[in-house]
N, CA, C and O atoms as CSV, one atom per row, in Angstrom:
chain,resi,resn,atom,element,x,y,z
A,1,UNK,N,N,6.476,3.239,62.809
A,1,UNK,CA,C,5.341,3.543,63.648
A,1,UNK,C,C,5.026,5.030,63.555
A,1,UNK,O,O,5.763,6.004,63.708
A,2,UNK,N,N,4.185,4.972,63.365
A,2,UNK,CA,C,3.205,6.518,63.768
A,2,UNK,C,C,2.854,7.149,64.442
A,2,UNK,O,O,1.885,6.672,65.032
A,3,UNK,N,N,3.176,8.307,64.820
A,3,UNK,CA,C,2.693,9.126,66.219
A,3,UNK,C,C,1.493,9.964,65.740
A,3,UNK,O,O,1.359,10.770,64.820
A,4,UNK,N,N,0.773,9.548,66.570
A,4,UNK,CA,C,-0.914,10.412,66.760
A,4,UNK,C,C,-0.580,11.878,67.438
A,4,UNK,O,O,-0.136,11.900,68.586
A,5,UNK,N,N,-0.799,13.090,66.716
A,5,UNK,CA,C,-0.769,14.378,67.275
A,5,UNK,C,C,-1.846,14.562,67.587
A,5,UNK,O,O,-2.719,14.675,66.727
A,6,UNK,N,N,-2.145,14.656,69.023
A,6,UNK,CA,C,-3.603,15.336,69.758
A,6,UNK,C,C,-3.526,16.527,69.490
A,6,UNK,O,O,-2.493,17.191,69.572
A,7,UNK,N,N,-4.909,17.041,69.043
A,7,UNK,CA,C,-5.232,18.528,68.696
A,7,UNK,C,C,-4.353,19.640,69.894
A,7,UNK,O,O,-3.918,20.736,69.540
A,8,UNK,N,N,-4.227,19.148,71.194
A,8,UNK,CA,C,-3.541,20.010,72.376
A,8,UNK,C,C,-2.275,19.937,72.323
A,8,UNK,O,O,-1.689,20.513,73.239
A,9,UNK,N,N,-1.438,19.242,71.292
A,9,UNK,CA,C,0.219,19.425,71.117
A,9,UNK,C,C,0.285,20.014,70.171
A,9,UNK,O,O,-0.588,20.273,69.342
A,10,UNK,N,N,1.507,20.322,70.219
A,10,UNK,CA,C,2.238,21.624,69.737
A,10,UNK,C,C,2.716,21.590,68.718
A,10,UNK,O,O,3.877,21.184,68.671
A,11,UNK,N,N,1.920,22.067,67.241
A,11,UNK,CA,C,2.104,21.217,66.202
A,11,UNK,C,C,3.476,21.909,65.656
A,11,UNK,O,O,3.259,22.200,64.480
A,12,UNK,N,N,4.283,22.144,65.880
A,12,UNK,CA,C,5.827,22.293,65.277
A,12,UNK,C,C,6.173,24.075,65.454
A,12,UNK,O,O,7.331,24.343,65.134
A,13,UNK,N,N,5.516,25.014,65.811
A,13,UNK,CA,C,5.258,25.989,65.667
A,13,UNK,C,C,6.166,26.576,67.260
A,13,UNK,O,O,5.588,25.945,68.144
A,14,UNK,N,N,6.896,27.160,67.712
A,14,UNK,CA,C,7.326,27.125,68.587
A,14,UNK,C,C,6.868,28.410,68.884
A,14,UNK,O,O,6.354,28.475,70.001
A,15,UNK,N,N,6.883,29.261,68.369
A,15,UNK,CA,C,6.507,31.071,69.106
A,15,UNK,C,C,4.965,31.557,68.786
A,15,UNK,O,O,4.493,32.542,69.353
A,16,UNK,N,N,4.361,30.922,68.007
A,16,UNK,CA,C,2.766,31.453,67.740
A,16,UNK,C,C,1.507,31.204,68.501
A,16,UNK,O,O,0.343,31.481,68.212
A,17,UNK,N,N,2.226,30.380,69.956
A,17,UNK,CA,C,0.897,30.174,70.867
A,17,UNK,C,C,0.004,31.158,71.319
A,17,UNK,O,O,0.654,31.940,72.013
A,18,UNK,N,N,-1.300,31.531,71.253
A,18,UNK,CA,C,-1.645,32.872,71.410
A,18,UNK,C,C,-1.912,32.851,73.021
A,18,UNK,O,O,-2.573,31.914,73.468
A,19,UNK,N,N,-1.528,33.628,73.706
A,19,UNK,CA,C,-1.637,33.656,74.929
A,19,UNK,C,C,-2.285,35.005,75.381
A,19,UNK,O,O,-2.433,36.044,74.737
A,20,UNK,N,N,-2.599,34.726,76.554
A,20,UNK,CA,C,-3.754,35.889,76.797
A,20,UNK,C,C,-2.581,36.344,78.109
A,20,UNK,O,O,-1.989,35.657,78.942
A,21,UNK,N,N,-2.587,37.734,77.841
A,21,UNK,CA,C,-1.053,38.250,78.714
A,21,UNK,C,C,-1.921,39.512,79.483
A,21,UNK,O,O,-3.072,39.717,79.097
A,22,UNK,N,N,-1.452,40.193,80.372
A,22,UNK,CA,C,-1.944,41.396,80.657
A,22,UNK,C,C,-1.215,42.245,80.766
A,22,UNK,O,O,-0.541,42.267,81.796
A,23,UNK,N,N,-1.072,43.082,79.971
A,23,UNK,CA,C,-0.240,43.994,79.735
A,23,UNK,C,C,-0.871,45.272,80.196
A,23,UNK,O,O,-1.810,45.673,79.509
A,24,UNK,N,N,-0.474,46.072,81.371
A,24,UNK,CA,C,-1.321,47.502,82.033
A,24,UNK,C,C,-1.381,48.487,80.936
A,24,UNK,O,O,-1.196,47.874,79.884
A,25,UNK,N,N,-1.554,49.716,80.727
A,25,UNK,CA,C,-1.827,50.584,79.652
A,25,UNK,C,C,-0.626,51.518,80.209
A,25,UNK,O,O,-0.312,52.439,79.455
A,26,UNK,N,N,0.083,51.408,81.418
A,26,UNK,CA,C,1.265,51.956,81.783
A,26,UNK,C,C,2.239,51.405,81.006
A,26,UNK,O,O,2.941,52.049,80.227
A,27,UNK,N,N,2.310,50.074,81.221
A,27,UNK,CA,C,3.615,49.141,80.249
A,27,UNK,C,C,3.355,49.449,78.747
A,27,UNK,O,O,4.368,49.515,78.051
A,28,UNK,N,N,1.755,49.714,77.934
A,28,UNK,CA,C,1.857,49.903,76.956
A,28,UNK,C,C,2.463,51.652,76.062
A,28,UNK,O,O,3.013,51.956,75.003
A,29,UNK,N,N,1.984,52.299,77.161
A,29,UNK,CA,C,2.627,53.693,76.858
A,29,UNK,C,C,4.031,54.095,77.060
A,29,UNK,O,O,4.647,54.869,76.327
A,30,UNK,N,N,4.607,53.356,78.387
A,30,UNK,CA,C,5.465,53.117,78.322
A,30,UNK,C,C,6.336,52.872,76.761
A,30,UNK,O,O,7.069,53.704,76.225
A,31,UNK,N,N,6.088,51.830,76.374
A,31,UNK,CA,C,6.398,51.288,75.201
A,31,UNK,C,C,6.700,52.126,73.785
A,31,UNK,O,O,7.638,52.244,72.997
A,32,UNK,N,N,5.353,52.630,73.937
A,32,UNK,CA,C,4.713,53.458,72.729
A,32,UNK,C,C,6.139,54.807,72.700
A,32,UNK,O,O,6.940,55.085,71.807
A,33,UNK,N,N,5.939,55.408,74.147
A,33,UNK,CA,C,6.929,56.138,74.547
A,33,UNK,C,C,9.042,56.087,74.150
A,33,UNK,O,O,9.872,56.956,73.883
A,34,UNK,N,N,9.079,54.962,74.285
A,34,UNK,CA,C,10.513,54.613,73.923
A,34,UNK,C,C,10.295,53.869,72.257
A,34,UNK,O,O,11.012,52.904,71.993
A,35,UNK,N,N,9.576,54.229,71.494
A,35,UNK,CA,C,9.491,54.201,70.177
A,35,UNK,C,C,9.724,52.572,69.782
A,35,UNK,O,O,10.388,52.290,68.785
A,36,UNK,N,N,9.167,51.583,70.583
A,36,UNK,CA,C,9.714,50.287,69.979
A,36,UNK,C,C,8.421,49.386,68.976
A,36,UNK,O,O,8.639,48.507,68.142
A,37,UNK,N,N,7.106,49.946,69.390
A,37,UNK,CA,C,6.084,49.626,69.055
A,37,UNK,C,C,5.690,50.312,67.559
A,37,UNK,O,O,5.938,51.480,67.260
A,38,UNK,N,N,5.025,49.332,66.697
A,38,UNK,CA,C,4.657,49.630,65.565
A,38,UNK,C,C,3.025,49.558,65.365
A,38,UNK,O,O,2.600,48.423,65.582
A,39,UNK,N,N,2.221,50.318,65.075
A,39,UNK,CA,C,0.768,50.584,65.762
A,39,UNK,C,C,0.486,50.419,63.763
A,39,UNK,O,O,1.018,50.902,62.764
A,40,UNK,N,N,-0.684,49.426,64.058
A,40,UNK,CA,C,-1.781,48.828,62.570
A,40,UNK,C,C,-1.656,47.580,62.085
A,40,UNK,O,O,-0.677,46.837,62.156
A,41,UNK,N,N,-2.475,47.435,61.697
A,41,UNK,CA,C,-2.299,45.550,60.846
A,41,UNK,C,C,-1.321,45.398,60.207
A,41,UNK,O,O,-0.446,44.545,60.355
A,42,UNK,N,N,-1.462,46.852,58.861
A,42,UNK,CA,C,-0.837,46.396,57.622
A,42,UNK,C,C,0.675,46.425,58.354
A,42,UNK,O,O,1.137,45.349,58.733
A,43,UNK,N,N,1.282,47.402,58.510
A,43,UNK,CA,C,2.729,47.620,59.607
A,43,UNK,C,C,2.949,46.604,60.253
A,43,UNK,O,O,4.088,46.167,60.092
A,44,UNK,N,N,2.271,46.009,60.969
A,44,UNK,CA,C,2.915,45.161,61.683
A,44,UNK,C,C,3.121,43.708,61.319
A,44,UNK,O,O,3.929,42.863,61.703
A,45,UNK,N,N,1.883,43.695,60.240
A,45,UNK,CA,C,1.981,42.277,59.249
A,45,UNK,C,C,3.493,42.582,58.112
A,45,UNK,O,O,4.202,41.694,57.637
A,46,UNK,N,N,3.610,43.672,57.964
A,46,UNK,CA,C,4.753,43.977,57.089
A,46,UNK,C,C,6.312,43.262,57.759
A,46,UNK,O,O,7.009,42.424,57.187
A,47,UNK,N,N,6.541,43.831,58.994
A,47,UNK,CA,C,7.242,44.186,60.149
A,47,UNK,C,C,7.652,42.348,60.118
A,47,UNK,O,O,8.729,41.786,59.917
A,48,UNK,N,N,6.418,41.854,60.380
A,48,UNK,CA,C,6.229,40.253,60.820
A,48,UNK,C,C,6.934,39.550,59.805
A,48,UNK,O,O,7.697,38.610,60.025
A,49,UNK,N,N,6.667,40.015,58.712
A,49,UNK,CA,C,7.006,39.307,57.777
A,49,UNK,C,C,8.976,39.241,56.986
A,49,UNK,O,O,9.663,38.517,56.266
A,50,UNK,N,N,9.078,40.581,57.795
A,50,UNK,CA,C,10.592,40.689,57.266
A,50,UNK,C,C,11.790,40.103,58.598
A,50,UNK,O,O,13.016,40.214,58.594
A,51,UNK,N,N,10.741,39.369,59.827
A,51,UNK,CA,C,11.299,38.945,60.648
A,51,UNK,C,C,12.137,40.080,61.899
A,51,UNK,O,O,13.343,40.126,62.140
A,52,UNK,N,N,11.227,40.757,62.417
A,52,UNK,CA,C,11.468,42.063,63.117
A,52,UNK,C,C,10.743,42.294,64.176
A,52,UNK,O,O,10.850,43.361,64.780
A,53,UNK,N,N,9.960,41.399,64.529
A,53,UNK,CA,C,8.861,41.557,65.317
A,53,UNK,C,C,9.120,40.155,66.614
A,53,UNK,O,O,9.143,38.928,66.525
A,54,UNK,N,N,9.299,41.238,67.877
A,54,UNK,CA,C,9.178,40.214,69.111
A,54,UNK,C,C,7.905,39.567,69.573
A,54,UNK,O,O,7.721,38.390,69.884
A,55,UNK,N,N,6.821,40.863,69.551
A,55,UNK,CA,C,5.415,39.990,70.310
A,55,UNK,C,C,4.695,40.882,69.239
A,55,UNK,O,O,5.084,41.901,68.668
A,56,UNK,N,N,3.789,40.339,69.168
A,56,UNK,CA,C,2.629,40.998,68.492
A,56,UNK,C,C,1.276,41.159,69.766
A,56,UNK,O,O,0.731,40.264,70.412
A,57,UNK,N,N,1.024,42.733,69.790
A,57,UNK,CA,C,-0.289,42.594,70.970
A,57,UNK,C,C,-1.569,42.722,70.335
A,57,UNK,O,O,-1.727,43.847,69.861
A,58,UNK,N,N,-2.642,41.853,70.151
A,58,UNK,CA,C,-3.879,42.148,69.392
A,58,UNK,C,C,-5.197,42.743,70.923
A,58,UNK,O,O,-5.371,42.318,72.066
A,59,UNK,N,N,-5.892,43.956,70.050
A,59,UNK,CA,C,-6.584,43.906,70.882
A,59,UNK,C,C,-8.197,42.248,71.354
A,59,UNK,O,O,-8.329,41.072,71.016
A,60,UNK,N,N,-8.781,42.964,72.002
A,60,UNK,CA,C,-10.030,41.682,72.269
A,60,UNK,C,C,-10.944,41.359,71.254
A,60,UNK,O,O,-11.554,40.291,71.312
A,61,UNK,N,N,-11.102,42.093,70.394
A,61,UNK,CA,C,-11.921,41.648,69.732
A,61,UNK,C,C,-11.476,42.213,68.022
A,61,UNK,O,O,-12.167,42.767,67.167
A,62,UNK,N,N,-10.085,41.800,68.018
A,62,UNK,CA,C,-9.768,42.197,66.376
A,62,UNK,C,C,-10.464,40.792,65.646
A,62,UNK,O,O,-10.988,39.759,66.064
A,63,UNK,N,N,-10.176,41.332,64.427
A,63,UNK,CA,C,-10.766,40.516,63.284
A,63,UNK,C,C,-10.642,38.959,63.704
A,63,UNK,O,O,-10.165,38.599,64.780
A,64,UNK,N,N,-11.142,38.075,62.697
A,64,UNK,CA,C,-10.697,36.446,62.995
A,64,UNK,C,C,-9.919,36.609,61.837
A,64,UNK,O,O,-8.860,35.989,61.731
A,65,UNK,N,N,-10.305,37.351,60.973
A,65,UNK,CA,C,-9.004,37.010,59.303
A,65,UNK,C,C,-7.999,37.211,60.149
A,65,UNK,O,O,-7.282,36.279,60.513
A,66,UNK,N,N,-7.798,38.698,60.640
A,66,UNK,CA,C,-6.376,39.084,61.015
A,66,UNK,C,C,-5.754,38.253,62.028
A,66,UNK,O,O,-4.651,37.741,61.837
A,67,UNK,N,N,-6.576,38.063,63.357
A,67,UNK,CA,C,-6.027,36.926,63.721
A,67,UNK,C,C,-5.478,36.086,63.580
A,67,UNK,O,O,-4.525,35.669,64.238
A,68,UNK,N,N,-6.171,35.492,62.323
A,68,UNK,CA,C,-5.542,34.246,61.900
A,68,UNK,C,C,-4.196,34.472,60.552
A,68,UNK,O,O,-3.324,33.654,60.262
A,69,UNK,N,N,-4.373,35.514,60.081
A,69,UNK,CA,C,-3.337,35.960,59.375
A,69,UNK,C,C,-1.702,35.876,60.456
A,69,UNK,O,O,-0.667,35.265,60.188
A,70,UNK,N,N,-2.037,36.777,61.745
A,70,UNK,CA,C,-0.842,36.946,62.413
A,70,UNK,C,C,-0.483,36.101,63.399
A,70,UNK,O,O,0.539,36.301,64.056
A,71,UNK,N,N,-1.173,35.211,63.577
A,71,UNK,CA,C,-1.330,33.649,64.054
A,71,UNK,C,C,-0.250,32.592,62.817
A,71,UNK,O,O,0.484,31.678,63.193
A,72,UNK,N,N,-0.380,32.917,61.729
A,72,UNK,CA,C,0.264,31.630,60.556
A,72,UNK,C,C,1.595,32.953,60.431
A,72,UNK,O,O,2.695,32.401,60.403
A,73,UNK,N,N,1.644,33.646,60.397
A,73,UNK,CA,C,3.044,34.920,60.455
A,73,UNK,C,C,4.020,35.181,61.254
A,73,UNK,O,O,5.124,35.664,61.001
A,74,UNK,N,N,3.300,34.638,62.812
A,74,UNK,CA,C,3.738,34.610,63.798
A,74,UNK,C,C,4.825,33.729,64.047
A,74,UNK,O,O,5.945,33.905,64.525
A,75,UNK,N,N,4.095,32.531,63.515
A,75,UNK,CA,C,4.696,31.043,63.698
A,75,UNK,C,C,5.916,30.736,62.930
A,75,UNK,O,O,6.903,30.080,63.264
A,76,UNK,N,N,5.489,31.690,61.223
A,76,UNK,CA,C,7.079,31.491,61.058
A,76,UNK,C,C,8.091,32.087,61.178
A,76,UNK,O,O,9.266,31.817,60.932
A,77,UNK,N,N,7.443,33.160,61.685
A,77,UNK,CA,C,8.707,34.299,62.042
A,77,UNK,C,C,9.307,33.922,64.050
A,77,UNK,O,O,10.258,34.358,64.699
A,78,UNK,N,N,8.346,33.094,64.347
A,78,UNK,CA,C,8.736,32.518,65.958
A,78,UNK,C,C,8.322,33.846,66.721
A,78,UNK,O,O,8.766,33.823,67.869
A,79,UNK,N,N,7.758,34.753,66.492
A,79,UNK,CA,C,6.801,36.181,67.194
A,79,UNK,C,C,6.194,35.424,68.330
A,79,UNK,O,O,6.054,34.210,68.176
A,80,UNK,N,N,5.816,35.978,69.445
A,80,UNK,CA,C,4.883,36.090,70.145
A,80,UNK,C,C,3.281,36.515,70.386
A,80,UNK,O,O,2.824,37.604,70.734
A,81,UNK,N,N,2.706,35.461,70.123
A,81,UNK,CA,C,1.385,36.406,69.834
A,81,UNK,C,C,0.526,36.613,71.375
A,81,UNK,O,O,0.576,35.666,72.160
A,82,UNK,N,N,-0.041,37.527,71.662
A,82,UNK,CA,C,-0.282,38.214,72.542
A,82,UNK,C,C,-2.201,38.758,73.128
A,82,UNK,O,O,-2.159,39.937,73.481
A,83,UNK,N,N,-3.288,38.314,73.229
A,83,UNK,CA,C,-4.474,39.005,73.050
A,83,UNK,C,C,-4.448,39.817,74.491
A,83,UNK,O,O,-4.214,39.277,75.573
A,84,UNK,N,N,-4.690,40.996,74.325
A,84,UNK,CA,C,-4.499,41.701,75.212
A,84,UNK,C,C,-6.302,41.900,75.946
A,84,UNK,O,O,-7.180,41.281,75.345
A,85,UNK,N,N,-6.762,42.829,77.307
A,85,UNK,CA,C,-7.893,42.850,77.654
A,85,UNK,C,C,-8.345,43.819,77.345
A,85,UNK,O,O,-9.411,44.112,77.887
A,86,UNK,N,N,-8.014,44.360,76.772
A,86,UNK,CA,C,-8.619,45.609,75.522
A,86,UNK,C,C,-9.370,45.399,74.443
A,86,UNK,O,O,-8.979,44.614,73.579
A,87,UNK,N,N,-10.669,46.127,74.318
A,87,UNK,CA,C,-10.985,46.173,72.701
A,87,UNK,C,C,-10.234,47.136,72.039
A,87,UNK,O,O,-9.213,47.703,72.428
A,88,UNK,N,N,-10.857,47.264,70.981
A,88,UNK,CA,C,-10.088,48.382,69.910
A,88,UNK,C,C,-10.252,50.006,69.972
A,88,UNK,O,O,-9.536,50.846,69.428
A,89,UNK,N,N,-11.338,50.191,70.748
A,89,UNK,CA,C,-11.412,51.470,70.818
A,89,UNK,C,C,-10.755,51.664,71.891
A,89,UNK,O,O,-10.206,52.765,71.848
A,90,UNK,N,N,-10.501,50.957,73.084
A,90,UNK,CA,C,-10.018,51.015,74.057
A,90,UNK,C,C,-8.298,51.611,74.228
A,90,UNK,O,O,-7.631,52.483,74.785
A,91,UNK,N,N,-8.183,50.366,73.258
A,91,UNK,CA,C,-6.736,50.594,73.255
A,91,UNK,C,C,-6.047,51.720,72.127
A,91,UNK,O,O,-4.841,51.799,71.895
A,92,UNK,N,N,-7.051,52.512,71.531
A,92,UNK,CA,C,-6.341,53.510,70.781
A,92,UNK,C,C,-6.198,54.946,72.022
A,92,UNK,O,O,-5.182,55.611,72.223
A,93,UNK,N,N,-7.445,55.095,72.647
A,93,UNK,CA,C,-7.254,55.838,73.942
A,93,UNK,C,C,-5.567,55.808,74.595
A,93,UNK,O,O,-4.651,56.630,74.629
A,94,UNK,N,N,-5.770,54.243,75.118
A,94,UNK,CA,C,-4.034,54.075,75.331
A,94,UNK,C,C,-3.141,54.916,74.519
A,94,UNK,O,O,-2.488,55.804,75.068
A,95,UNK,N,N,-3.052,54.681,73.104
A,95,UNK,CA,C,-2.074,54.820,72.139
A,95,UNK,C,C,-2.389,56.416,71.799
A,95,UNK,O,O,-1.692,56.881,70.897
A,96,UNK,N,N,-3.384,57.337,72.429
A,96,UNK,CA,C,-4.040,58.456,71.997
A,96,UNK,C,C,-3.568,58.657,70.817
A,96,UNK,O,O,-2.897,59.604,70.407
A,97,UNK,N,N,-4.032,57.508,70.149
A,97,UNK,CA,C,-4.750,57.834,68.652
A,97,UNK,C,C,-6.437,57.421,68.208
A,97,UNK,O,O,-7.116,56.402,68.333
A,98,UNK,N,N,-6.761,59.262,67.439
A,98,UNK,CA,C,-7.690,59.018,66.880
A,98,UNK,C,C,-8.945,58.148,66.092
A,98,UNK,O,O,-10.003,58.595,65.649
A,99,UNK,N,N,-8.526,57.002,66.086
A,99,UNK,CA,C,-8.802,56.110,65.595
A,99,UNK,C,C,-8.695,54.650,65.772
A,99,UNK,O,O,-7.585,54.325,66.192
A,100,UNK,N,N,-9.616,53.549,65.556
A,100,UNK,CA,C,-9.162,52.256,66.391
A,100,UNK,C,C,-8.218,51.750,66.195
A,100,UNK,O,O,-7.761,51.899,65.061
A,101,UNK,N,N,-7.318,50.764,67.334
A,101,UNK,CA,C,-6.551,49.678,66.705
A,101,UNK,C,C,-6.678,48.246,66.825
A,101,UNK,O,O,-7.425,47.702,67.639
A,102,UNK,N,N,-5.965,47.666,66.033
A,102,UNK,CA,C,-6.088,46.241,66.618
A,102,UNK,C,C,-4.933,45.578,66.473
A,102,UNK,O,O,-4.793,44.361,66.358
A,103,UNK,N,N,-4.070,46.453,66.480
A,103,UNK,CA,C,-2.955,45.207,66.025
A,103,UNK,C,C,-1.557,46.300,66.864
A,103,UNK,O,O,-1.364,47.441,66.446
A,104,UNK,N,N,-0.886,45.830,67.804
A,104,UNK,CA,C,0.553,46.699,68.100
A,104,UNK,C,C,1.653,45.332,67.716
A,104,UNK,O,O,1.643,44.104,67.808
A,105,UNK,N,N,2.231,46.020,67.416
A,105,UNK,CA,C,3.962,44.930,67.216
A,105,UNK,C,C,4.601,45.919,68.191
A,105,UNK,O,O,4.351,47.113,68.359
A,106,UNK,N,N,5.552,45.066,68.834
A,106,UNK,CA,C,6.271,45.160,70.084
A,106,UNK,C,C,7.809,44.543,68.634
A,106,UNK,O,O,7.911,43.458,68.061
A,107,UNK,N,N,8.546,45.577,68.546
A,107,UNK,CA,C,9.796,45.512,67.686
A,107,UNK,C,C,11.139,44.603,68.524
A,107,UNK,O,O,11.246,44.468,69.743
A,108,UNK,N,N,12.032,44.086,67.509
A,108,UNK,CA,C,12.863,43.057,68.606
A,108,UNK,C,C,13.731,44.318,68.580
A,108,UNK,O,O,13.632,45.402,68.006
A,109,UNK,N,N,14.874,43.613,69.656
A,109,UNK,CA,C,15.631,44.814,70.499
A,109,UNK,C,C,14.949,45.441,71.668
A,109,UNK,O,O,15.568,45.953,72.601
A,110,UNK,N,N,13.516,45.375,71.574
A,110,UNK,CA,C,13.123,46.254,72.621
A,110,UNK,C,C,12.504,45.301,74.281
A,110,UNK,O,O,12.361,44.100,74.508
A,111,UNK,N,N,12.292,46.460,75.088
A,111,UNK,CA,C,12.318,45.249,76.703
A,111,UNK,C,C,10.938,44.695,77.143
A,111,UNK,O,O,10.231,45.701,77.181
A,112,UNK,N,N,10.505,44.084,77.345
A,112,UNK,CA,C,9.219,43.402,78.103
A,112,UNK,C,C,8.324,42.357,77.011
A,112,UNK,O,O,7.324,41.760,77.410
């Protein structure tokens, strides 16, 4: 017999559910501050990929490629994926860097 997977179960993937979290810009500097965070796509898709990465935080309106890149990266590395209420310019302010972001990795070992 055959089991029917409804589009709303959980197709085998245990850590890549993207969840919409709120993370304050205190908890994120925080962060930034105790050096656990890895700030850019390419870095953190790197990071993802060598199995090093606890949550991944995307801002609101990053790419759909990248999304969906760290969405299928996520899943096999069991990461956390994360959309935060930030856009991209927003959240480089946070990170006071010059320039936008869209992508933070939250490194394993580290707290929250």
């Amino acid at each position: 017999m055959e089991k029917k997977i409804s589009a709303n179960e959980n197709q085998g993937f245990s850590g890549h559910q993207k969840r919409k979290a709120f993370f304050s810009a205190a908890e994120i500097k925080k962060m930034l501050k105790a050096g656990n965070i890895v700030i850019g796509t390419e870095r953190a898709m790197k990071n993802l990929k060598l199995g090093k990465v606890q949550k991944i935080l995307m801002s609101s309106n990053c790419p759909a490629g990248v999304e969906s890149n760290l969405s299928y990266y996520a899943g096999l590395s069991g990461a956390e994926l994360h959309k935060l209420d930030y856009p991209n310019d927003e959240l480089s302010v946070i990170c006071k860097k010059p320039f936008a972001i869209s992508v933070l990795a939250l490194l394993k070992g580290a707290s929250k």
